[in-house]
C-alpha positions in Angstrom: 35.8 -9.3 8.1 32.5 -11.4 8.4 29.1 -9.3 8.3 27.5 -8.8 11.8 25.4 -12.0 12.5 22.9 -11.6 15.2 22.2 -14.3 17.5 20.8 -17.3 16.0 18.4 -17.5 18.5 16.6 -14.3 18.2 14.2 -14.6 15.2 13.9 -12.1 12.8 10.5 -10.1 12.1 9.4 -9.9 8.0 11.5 -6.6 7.1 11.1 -4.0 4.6 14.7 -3.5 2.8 13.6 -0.8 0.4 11.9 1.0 2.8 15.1 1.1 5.0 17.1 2.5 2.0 14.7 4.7 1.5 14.3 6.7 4.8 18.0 6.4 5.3 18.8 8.1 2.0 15.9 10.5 2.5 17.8 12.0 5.4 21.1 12.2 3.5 22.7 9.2 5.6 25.3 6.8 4.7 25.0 3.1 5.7 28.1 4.6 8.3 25.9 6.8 9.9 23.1 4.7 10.5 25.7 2.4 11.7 27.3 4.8 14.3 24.0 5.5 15.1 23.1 2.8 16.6 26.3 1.7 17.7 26.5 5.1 19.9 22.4 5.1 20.9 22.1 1.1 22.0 24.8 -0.1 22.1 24.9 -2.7 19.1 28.0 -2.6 17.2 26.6 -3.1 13.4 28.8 -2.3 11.0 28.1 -0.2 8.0 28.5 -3.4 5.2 25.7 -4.7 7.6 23.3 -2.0 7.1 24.2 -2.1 3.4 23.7 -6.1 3.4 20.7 -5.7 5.0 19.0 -3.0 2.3 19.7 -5.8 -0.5 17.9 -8.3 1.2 21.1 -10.4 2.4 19.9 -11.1 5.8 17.4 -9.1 7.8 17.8 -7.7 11.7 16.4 -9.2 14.7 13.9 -7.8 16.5 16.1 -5.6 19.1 18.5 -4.8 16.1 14.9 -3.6 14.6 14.5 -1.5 17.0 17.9 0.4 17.1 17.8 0.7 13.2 14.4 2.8 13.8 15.7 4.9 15.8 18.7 6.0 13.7 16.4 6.5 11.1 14.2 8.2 13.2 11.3 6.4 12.4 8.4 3.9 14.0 9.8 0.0 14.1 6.4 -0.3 12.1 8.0 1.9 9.3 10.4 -0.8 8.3 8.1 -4.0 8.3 6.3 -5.8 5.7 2.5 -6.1 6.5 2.3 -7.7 10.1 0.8 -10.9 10.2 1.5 -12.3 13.8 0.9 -11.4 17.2 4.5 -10.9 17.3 4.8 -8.9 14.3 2.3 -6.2 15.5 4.0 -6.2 18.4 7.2 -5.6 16.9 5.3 -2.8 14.4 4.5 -0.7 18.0 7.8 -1.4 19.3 6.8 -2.9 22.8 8.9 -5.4 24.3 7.0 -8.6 24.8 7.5 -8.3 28.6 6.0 -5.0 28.4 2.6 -5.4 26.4 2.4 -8.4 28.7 1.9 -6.3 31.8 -0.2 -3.6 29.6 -3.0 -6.3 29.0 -2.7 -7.8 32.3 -1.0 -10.9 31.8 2.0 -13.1 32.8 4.9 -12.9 30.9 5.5 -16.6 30.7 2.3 -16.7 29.4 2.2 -14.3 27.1 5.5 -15.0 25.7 4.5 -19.0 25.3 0.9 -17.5 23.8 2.9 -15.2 21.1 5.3 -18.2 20.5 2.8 -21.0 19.8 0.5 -18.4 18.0 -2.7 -20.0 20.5 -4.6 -17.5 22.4 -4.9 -18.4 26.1 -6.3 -14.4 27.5 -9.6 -13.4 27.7 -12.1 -10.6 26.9 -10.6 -8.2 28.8 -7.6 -9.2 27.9 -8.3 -9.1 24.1 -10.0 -5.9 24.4 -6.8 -4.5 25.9 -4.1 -6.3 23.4 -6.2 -4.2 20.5 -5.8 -0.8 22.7 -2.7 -1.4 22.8 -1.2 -2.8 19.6 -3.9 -0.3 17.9 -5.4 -3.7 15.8 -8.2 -4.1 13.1 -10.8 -5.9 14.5 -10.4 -8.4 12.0 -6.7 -9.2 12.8 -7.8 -9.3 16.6 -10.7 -12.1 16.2 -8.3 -13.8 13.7 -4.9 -13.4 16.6 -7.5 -14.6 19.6 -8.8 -17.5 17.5 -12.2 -16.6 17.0 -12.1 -16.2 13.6 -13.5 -20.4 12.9 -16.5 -19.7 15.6 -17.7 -16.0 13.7 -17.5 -18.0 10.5 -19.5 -20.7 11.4 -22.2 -18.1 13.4 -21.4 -16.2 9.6 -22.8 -19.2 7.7 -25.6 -20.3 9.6 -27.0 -16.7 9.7 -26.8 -16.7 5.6 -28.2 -19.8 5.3 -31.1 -19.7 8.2 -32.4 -17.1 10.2 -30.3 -14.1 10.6 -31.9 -12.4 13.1 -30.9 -15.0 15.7 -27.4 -14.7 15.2 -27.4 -10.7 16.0 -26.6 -10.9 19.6 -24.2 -13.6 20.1 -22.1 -12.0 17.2 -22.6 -8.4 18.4 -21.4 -9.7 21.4 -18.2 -11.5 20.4 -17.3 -8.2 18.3 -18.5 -5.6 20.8 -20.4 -4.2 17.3 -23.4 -1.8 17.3 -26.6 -3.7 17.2 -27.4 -2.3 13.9 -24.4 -2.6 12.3 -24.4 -6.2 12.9 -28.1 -6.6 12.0 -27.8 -4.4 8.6 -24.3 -6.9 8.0 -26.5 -10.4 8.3 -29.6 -9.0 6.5 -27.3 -8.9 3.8 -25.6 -12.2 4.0 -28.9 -13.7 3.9 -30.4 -11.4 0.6 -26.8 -11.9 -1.0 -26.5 -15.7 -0.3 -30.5 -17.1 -1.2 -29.8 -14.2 -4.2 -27.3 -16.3 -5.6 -28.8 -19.8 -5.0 -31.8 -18.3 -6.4 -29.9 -16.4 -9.9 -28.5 -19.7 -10.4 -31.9 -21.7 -10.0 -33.6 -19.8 -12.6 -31.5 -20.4 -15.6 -33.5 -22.9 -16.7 -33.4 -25.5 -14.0 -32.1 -29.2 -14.0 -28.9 -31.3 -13.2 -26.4 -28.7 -14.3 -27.8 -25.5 -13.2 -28.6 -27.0 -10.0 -24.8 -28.0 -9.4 -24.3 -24.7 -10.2 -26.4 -22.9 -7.5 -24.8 -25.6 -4.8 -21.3 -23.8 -6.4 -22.3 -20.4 -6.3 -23.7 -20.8 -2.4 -20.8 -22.9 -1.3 -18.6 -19.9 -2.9 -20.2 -17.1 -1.4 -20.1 -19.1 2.6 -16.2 -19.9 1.8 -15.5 -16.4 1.8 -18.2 -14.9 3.8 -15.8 -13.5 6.4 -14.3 -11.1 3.6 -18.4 -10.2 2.9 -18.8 -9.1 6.4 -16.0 -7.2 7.5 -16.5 -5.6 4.3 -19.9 -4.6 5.5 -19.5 -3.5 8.7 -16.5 -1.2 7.6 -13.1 -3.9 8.6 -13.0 -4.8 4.7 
């Protein structure tokens, strides 16, 4: 007989396969067991060769499937997923239905399920604030998941580069951060950037070491998203 194939059109969420094996064999269970499990718990009738398949990394569950393999292992859906990436996938890591976190945050469900699907963030503040209550997210994933990620780098840049102080409100507000978190965080874009321009400068001036100042201070601005969340305590 065939392995169990899941419907084609349910996509599959990144999966740990060692990490399954690894739980299941850590509470003395056969691939049978798991599958009885969750043949007798939800329903699905997986069978053990599946669960096997699935712990070498031939094929992977779907996201319900997911679901019913965590609870025979008796663990968090979370537990059995690579590093989440998506909207989806931290979903899937808290193991809410997407109908469900929609109504949490105060949202439609065709709109949240078209949001999560196109990866474009339609909600708003209060929705935003309430998808990271709820899906328990860094702050970085959350700016990067609602889109805001292109507009804090560019308010990142110009405070390194001009004056920082103007740039403390309008990026303590998009964060929700404490003013002096955010303040302490630009001062030192701006030391660390014109420090760099500046170390570069000074090694004896002319065409070359200028060119290398330009690549020093176009490095540091590249990754300055990485340099702030590092400072403010998200690194």
């Amino acid at each position: 007989m065939a392995v169990h194939t899941p419907d084609r059109g349910e996509r599959r969420p990144p999966f740990d396969a060692q990490a399954a094996k690894r739980m299941r064999e850590a509470l003395g269970m056969t691939p049978a067991h798991v599958a009885y499990g969750i043949n007798a718990a939800y329903g699905k009738p997986i069978q053990p060769r599946t669960i096997a398949a699935w712990e070498r990394g031939e094929g992977s569950p779907t996201e319900s499937e997911l679901n019913a393999l965590a609870g025979a292992l008796w663990c968090a859906p979370g537990d059995l997923l690579g590093t989440p990436d998506t909207l989806r996938e931290y979903r899937i890591a808290r193991g809410i239905a997407a109908d469900d976190l929609a109504l949490r945050i105060g949202m439609e469900i065709p709109a949240y399920e078209r949001m999560e699907a196109t990866g474009q963030w339609q909600g708003n503040d209060r929705q935003a604030a309430a998808l990271r209550a709820e899906l328990d997210l860094p702050l970085p994933a959350l700016v990067r998941l609602t889109g805001r990620d292109r507009q804090l780098a560019e308010m990142l840049r110009s405070a390194a580069t001009t004056r920082w102080q103007a740039y403390t409100r309008p990026v303590g507000k998009l964060l929700g951060l404490p003013k002096p978190t955010v303040q302490k965080a630009l001062e030192f874009l701006f030391e660390e950037y014109h420090r760099r321009m500046a170390g570069t400068l000074g090694w004896g001036g002319g065409v070359e070491t200028a060119a290398e100042s330009s690549d020093a201070g176009r490095d540091f601005l590249a990754d300055v998203l990485t340099h702030f969340w590092e400072q403010v305590g998200e690194g």
